[in-house]
C-alpha positions as CSV (number, residue, x, y, z in Angstrom):
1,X,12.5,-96.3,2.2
2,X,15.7,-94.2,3.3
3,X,15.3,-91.8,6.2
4,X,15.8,-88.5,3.4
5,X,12.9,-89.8,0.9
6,X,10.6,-90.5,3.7
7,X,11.1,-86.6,5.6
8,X,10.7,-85.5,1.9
9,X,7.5,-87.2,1.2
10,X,6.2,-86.3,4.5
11,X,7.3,-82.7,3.9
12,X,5.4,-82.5,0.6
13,X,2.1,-84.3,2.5
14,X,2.2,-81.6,5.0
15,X,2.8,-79.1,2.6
16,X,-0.1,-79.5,0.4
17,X,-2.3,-80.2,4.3
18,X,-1.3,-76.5,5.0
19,X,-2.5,-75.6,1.9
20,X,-6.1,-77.2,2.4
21,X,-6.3,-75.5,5.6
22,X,-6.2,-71.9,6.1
23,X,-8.0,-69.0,8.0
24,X,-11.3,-68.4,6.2
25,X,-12.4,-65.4,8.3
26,X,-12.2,-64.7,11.9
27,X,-13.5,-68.2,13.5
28,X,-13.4,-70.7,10.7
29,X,-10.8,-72.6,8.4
30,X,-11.5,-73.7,5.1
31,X,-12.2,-76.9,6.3
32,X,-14.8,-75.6,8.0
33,X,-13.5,-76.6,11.2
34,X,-13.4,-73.8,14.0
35,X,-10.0,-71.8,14.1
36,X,-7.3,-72.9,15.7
37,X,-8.0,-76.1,12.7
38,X,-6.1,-79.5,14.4
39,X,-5.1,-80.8,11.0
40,X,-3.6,-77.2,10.0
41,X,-1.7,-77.2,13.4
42,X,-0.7,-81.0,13.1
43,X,0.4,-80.1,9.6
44,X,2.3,-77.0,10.7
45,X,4.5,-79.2,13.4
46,X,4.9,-82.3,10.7
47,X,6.5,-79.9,8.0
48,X,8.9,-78.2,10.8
49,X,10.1,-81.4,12.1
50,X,10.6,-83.0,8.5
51,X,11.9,-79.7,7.4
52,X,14.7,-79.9,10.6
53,X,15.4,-83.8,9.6
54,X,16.4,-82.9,6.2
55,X,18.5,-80.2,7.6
56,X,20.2,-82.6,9.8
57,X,20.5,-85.4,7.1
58,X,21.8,-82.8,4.8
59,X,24.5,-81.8,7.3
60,X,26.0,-84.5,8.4
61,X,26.2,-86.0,4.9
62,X,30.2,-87.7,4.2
63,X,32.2,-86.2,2.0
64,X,34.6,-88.3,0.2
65,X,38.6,-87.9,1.2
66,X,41.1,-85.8,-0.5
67,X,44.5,-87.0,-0.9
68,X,47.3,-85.0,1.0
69,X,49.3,-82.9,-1.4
């Protein structure tokens, strides 16, 4: 699997782990795990860090040559 489908999928898993998780009052998430939730916070890291990957993958992609005029 290349390096840009792998951030992507790993994006999108976090994504929808963020979703699943959220505040659910003043101490709980809706996992019912007690605020701050692991899995929202491990979810919240994993989409920044794939998020900065595809940045970087995007940026440094090689654009083809253009002949001198």
């Amino acid at each position: 699997m290349q390096p840009t489908e792998s951030a992507r999928r790993q994006l999108a898993a976090a994504t929808f782990l963020m979703s699943e998780h959220q505040p659910a009052g003043r101490s709980l998430c809706t996992c019912g795990r007690l605020l701050p939730c692991t899995v929202a916070l491990a979810s919240t890291r994993a989409h920044e860090h794939n998020s900065t990957v595809l940045a970087l993958l995007h940026a440094t992609t090689e654009l083809p040559m253009v002949p001198a005029r």
